[in-house]
Every structure is written in C-alpha cells, then in structure tokens.
C-alpha positions, 0 to 999 in steps of 0.5 A: 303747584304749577299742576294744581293751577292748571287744574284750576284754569281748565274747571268746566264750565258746569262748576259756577263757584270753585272750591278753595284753592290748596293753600301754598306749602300744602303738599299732596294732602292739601291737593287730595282735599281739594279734589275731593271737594272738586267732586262734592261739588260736581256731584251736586251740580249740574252733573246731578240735575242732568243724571235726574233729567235722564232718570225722568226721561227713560223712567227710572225712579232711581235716577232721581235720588241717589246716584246708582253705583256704576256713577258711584264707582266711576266717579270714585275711579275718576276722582282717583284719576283725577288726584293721580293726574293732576285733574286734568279732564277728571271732572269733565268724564264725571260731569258726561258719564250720564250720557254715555251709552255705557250708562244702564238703564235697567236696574231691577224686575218691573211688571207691565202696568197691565199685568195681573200683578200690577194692574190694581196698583196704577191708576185707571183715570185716564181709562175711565175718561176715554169711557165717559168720552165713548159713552157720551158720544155713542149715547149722542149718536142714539139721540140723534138718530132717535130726533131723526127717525120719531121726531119730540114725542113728549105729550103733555097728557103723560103728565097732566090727564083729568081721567089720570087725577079723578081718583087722586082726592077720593084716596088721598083723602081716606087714607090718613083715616087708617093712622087714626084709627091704629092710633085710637087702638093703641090709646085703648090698649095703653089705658087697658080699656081691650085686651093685646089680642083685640087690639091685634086683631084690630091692626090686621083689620086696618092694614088689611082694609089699607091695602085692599081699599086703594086697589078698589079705588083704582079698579074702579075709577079705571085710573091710569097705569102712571097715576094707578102706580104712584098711588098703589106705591104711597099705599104700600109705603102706609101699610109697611109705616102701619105694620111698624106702628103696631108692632112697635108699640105692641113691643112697648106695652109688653115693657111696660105692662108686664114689665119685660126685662129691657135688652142690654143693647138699649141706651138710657135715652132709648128706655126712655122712650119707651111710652104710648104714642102721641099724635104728633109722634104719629103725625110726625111718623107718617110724614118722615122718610123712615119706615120704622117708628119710634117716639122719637128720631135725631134731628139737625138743628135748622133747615138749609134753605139755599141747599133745600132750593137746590135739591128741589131744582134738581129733583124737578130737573131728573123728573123731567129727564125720567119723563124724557126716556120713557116717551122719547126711548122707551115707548117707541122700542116698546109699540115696536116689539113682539111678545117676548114669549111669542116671536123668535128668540133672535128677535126677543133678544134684539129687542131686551138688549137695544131696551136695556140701555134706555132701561139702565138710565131710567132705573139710575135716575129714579134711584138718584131722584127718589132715594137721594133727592126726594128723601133727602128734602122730605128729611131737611123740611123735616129736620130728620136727622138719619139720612142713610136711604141707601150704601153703595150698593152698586158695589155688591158682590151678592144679590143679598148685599145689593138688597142690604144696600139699595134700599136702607129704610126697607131694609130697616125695616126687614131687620126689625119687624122681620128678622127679630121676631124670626130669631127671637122664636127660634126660626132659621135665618133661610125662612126669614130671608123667604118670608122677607122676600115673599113679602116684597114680591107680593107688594111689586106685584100689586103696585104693577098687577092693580094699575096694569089691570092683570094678574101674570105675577112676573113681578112675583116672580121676579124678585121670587127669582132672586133666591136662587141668585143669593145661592149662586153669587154667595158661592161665586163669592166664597170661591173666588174671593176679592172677585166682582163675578157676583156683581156682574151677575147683579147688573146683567140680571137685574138691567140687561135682562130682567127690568128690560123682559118684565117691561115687555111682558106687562106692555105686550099684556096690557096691549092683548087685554085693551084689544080683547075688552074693544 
C-alpha cells in the first residue's frame, strides 16, 4: 500500500485528474486495475495530443489516429513495467516516448507528389495561382511597353464612320422581305395551291437571292471591312434560319399530306406541333438565338431584369476590350509585318507568334461576348428557354469534339438539315462530315472574301484543312487513351498558328490590292 501511495504522489504532471485509487485490503488485483487505468488515462491525455502534434509536423497521417504499434508495444511493456515496479516513472516513459529518436517516422511506400503515379491525385491550386500571377504580370509588362512605344491608338472612326454605315438601311431593310416571301410559299404549299417541287424550287431561289444580294450591297456601296463582316455575318445566320424554315416544314407537309409514319423518338407534345407555320412563329423564329425552327420552344417564365442589366454592361464592357486589342495590339503588329508567304521564314515565324498572344485574347472575348452574352440577353428578352450555345469545348481532345461543343446552335443544326437527311439516304458518315464542312468553308470564306474584296480562299481552306486534323487527333486519341495530346494540337492550330497566319495573309492582301487600285 505504502508503494501504491507513492505512486500516486509522483503522477506527472500531464494527468489533470487521477484515477481512483485501489481501495484498501485490495491486493495485487485492485493494484493491476489501477494501473491499467493509469494508462487509459495517459493514453487520452496529453501523451495523445502530443503523439498527433508530432504526426502533423513530420506528415504522417497515421500519427493523428490510432497509435502506431511500436507506441502500442511500448506502452504495453511500460505498463507492465509500471505494475511490476510499483509505477514509479512507467507513466512519465509512456508520456515522452513521442519524443524520442527511437520513435519511426516512416510507416509505408509514398509516392512523390509529382510523380506519374500520383501527380492527378494532389491538388494544383497553388500552381494554377502562381500561373495567373506570371500571366498577369508578363501581360502587364506587354501593356506598358505597348503605351510606351505607340502611345492610345484608339480612333473614334473604328466605330462610328458615315462610309462604315451608308449601306446599313439599304440591307437591313430588305432583308426581313427573304422570311416573308418563304413564309408566302409555305402558306401556298399547305393550302395545296403549288406542288412540293415548285414550292422547293422556290426556297432555293430565296435563300439564293438572300445570300447573293447582301454581297452586291457591299461591293457596291464599298463598305468597310468591320461593317461589311457584321452584315455578311447576319446574312449567313438568315440563310442558315431560311434553309431550316424550308426544310423543316417541308418535313412537316410530308407528315401531314402523305400522312408518313411519325418517328418513335417523337413525344405527344412535339406530334402536336407538327402544323403550318404562322407568322408569329416565324417572326419569333428570326428573332430567337436558335438556327432550327420549330413551331414552338420551351420558355422561362418571366424575364431577370436586374440580371438582363448585368449582362448588357458586361457585353458592352467586352465590346469595348475587343476594341482595345485590335487597335492597341493587333493593328500595330500587323502595318509592322511582312507577307508571311514572302519574308524570310524567321521573320514570319516572329511575327505568328508575338501576333498570337493578342490573338487568343480577342478570339476568348469574342467567344464569351457573342456565344454567352449576346445570346443569352437575346434569350431573356425573349424568354428562350434552351440556352445551350456551346459545352466546354476548350476540353476537347479532337478537332471533331471542339466543333460538336464550340458552336451548339450551328451544330444543331448540322445534325438536323445535314446528318439526318445523310443517313436517312444511305450515305456514309465521312460524306456528310465533308459536306458539312464544305459548307462551313464556303460561309467563312464569304463573310471574309466579300468585306476584304479578294477571293484567295485562306479561310476556304482553312477550315477545309481541318479534316485532315479529325484523322489525326481521333487517332492520337484511340492510342494514347485519357491523353490531351489531341487538345494540344486544337490550341496550337487553331490560336498559335492558324487564326495569327490567315490574319496575316488577308491584311498583307487587302494592303497589295489598295496599293494596285491607287
């Protein structure tokens, strides 16, 4: 008992309550008990929360749990040493055997954190921080020193020009007569005053006369290159609403005249959509952020006008910055430059890539200015319902992904006036992805050809050019699988090299024709 006392006058000092003491006459069973809950007690006490100090410190996870089995197997012999000789210091040889060099510090295999093996597994934030701080400072330094060497180049004239707007009202006022006249031959078709044929032959006329009219306009009023683009790119976006209009509905006469059997896939609401147009529907049609008509869309319920404000000072915002990198970066490293086709390969090559960074910025805020914020307040004015424009394209890992993703209401309607129609007659899928993108080369081409006033089809061929590149990233993607070798290949073409050269090669172009017609 004598011995059980003086255990108890020398408890450490970590122990902030003892345990209950061996009540008298008790032997060497009450004694075992009480050291048995001697070291329950430092085990949850301060030796713990110092055992899982240390863990954290020297990083290992298992610190912080459950005690590793060296401290299991020397807490056991110092317990038993403990109850053997009385107790004297047992407790105190527990309590420091954290910090003791015999403690181990490696308990299993671990991978570096940049290792193949486990570099997906950490987190890259602070990485992807020290990117943004490199970016914004390098970008900084470009600014400054551009303000420096050219002074504000912004003119008032790159948006506002009486030669740039002459041709405006002539176009903008004959255009809406192309939907009123496919709209007069549907009614005709649907009251069966003409025949499918005639009414077909009608539609080619009209989209024919659509597309070939804004182009004499141009050429004819001389307008310039900015305001010639916007209105060659508003009458492409007609001719591709035109060609849906008249399809779509032809589709629909088929159902209804010949009384086709409807597709499975085609819910009771969408049957019943399937009559003649109206001339809201049409009007509605024009108007709405879509390519592909139907007689009816899914709606939102009310319009955010606090959230249409917002989005109309941002798109003004990313205008004005558009603005910004064309005059400030783009145009001086342009009336700088050689023909590409012409200087020395060196030369061509400095130039491609100090234009390609300029480049990238521009294409990202037309992308997010136009795809987000342009269809998405035409959509709330509007109360359109789908708002898919694009997907996250800049993931792709295929020329053919980026063009599923990037441009949703164009690939839309690729699927449905394209595609369909391909498979339905028995024509392979490689001929409908040629005619699809001959289609879009030929539409690039005249939205840059007609405002530039040449015809050196570089925008032809570059997205032309592009096949060859589904080939090649599909393949790169079927052999090195979970790879982004294909996405690299969609930056470095599309930004670093291929947007940067055509820009060259039109400028340099426009520059040699204006020197021969002076």
């Amino acid at each position: 008992m004598a011995d059980s006392d003086g255990s108890d006058a020398h408890a450490p000092p970590a122990v902030h309550r003892l345990p209950p003491r061996p009540a008298q006459g008790g032997g060497g069973a009450a004694a075992e008990g009480f050291a048995a809950a001697l070291r329950r007690r430092l085990s949850s006490g301060a030796a713990a929360a110092a055992r899982a100090s240390f863990a954290a410190d020297s990083g290992d996870e298992s610190g912080s749990g459950e005690p590793s089995s060296s401290s299991s197997r020397r807490r056991d012999s110092g317990g038993d040493t403990s109850s053997a000789g009385g107790g004297r210091g047992g407790g105190a040889d527990f309590a420091s055997f954290t910090f003791r060099a015999a403690a181990p510090v490696h308990h299993k295999a671990k991978e570096s954190p940049l290792s193949s093996d486990a570099i997906f597994k950490q987190s890259h934030a602070g990485l992807f921080n020290l990117c943004i701080v490199v970016l914004v400072a390098v970008n900084s330094r470009l600014i400054i020193e551009n303000l420096m060497k050219y002074g504000l180049l912004i003119r008032a004239g790159f948006w506002f020009n009486a030669k740039s707007l002459r041709d405006w009202p002539l176009l903008m006022c004959c255009l809406p007569a192309f939907p009123l006249g496919a709209f007069a031959v549907e009614k005709l078709a649907f009251n069966n005053l003409i025949t499918d044929a005639v009414a077909t032959c009608l539609h080619v006329i009209l989209t024919t006369a659509e597309i070939v009219y804004p182009v004499l306009v141009i050429l004819l009023c001389d307008s310039a290159v900015l305001s010639g683009f916007l209105l060659m790119f508003i009458a492409c976006i007609v001719w591709l609403k035109l060609v849906s209009f008249a399809h779509t509905n032809h589709d629909i006469r088929k159902f209804i005249t010949c009384g086709k059997k409807v597709d499975n896939g085609l819910s009771t609401a969408d049957v019943d959509g399937l009559h003649a147009p109206t001339l809201g529907s049409l009007i509605y049609f024009m108007m709405a952020p879509t390519l592909c008509y139907q007689a009816s869309y899914p709606r939102t319920q009310y319009i955010r006008k606090s959230w249409l404000v917002r989005q109309i000072i941002l798109y003004l915002i990313f205008t004005g910055v558009q603005g910004f990198i064309i005059e400030q970066y783009i145009n001086p490293i342009v009336v700088n430059s050689q023909h590409p086709l012409k200087g020395g390969l060196l030369n061509a090559v400095e130039t491609v890539l100090k234009l390609s960074l300029p480049n990238v910025y521009l294409w990202l805020c037309m992308f997010y200015c136009f795809f987000h914020l342009w269809l998405n307040i035409l959509a709330e004015i509007l109360r359109f319902g789908d708002r898919e424009f694009y997907k996250d394209w800049w993931n792709a890992k295929t020329i053919d992904e980026y063009w599923r993703k990037w441009n949703m209401p164009v690939h839309k309607w690729i699927v449905r006036h394209i595609y369909f129609p391909c498979m339905r007659n028995g024509i392979s899928k490689e001929v409908a992805v040629f005619i699809s993108f001959f289609v879009s080369a030929v539409l690039h081409e005249l939205c840059v050809a007609v405002p530039c006033r040449i015809l050196k089809f570089w925008a032809f061929l570059g997205i032309m050019l592009q096949i060859p590149l589904i080939i090649l990233t599909s393949y790169l993607k079927n052999k090195f699988r979970d790879t982004m070798v294909g996405n690299m290949i969609f930056w470095f073409f599309f930004c670093i090299y291929g947007q940067p050269m055509c820009v060259l090669l039109y400028y340099h172009d426009v520059m040699n024709r204006i020197e021969k017609t002076r």
